[in-house]
Biotite code that builds the C-alpha atoms (Angstrom):
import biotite.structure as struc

atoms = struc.array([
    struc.Atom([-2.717, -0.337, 7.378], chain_id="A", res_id=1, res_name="UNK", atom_name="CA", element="C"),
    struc.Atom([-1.204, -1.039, 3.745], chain_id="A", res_id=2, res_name="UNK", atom_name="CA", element="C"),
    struc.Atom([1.595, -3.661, 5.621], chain_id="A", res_id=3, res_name="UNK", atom_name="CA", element="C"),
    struc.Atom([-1.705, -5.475, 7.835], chain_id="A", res_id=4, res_name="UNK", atom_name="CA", element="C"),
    struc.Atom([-3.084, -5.545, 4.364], chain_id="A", res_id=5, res_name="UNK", atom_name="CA", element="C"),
    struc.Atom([-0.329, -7.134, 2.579], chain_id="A", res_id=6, res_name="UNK", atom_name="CA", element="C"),
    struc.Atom([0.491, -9.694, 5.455], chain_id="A", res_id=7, res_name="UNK", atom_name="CA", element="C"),
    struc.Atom([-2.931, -10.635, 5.288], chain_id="A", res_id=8, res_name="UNK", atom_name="CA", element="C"),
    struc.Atom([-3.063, -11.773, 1.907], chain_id="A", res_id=9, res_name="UNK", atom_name="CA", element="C"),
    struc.Atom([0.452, -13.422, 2.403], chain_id="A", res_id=10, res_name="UNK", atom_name="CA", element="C"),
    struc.Atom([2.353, -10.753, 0.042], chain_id="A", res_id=11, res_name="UNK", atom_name="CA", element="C"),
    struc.Atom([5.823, -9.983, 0.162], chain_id="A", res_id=12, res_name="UNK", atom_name="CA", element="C"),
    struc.Atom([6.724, -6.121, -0.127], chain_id="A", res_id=13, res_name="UNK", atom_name="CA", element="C"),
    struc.Atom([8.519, -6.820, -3.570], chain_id="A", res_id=14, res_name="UNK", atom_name="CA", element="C"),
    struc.Atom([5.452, -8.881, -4.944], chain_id="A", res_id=15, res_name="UNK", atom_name="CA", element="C"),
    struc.Atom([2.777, -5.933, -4.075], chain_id="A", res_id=16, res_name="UNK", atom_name="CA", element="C"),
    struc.Atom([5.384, -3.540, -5.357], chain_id="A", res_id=17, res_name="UNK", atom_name="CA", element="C"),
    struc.Atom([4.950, -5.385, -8.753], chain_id="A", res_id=18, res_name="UNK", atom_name="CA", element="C"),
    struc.Atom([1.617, -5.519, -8.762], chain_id="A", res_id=19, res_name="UNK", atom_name="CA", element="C"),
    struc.Atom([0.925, -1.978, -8.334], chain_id="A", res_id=20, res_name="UNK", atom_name="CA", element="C"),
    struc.Atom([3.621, -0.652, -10.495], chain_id="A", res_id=21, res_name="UNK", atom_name="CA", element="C"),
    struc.Atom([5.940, 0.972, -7.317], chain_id="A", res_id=22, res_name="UNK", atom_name="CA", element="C"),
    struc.Atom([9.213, 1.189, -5.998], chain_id="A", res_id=23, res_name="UNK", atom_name="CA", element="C"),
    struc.Atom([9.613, -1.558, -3.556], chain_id="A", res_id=24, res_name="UNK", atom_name="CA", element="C"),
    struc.Atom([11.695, 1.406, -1.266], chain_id="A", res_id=25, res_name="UNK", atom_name="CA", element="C"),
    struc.Atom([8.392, 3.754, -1.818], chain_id="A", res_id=26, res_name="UNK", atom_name="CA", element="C"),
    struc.Atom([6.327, 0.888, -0.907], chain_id="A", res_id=27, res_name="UNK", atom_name="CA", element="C"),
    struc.Atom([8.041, 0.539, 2.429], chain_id="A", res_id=28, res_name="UNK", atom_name="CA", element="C"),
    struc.Atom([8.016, 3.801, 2.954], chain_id="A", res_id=29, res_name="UNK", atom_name="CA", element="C"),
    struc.Atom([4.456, 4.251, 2.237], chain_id="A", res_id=30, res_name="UNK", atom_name="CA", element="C"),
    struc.Atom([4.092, 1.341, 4.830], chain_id="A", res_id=31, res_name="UNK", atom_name="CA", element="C"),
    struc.Atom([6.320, 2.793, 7.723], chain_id="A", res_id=32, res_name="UNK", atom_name="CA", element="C"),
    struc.Atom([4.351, 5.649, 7.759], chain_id="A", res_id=33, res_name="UNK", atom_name="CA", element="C"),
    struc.Atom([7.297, 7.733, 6.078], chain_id="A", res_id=34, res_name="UNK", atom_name="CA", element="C"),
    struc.Atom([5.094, 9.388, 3.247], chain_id="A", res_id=35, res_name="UNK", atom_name="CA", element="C"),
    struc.Atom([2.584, 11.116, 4.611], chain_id="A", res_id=36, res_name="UNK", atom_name="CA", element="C"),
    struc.Atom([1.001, 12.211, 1.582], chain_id="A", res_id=37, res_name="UNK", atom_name="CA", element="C"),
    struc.Atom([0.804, 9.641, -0.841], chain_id="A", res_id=38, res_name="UNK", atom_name="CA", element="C"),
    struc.Atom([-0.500, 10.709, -4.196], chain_id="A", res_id=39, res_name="UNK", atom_name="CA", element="C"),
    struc.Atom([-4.509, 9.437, -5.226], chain_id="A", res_id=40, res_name="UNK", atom_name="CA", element="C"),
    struc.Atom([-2.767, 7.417, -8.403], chain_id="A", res_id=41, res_name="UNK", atom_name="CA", element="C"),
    struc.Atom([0.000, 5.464, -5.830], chain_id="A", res_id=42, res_name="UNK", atom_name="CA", element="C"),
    struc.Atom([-2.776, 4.843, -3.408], chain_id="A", res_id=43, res_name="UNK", atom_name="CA", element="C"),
    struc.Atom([-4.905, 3.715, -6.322], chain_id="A", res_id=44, res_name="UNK", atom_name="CA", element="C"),
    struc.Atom([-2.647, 1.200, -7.180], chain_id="A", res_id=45, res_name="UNK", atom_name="CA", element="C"),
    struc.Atom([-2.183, 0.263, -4.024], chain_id="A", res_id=46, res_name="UNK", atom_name="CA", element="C"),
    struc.Atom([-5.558, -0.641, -2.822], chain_id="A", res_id=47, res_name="UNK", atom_name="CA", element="C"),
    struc.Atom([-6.396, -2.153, -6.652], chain_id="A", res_id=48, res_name="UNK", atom_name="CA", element="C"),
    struc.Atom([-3.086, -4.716, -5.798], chain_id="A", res_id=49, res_name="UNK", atom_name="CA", element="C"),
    struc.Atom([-4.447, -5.748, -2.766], chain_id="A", res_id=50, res_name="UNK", atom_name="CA", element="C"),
    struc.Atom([-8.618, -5.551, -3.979], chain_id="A", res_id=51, res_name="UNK", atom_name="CA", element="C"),
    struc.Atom([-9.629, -3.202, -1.503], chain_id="A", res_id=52, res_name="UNK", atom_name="CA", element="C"),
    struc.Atom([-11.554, -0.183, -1.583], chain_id="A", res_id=53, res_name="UNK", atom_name="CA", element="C"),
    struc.Atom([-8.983, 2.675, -1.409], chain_id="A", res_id=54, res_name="UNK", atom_name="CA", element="C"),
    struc.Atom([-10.843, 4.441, 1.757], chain_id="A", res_id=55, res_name="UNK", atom_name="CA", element="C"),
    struc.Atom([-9.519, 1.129, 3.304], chain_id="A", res_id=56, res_name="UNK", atom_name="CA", element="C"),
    struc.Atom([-6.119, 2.269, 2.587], chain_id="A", res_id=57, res_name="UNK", atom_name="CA", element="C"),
    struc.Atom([-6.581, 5.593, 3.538], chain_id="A", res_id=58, res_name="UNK", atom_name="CA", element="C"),
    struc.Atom([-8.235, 5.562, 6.923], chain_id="A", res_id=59, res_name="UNK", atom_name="CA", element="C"),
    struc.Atom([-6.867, 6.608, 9.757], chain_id="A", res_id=60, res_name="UNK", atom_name="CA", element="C"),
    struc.Atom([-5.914, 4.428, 12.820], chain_id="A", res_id=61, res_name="UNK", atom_name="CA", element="C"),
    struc.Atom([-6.248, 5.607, 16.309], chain_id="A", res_id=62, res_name="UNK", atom_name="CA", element="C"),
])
């Protein structure tokens, strides 16, 4: 969802990295669907760097 996201606003990885104050790896991890537990402040960030409610983020897709 977080990599739809950022396409859809025409971010790079490293750019929404900077905004929300990650690790570009983390970041693509995050997006790959490597971390499955991402902490409430990284998802936070997350969804505030792309202005999007954080349940957006954190649904689940079938």
């Amino acid at each position: 969802m977080v990599r739809a996201l950022r396409q859809a606003k025409k971010l790079g990885l490293r750019e929404l990295a900077r905004r929300a104050e990650l690790d570009p790896g983390y970041l693509s991890r995050l997006e790959r669907g490597l971390i499955r537990d991402a902490g409430d402040r990284q998802v936070q960030r997350v969804a505030a760097a792309l202005h999007v409610p954080v349940d957006v983020i954190t649904e689940e897709t079938p």
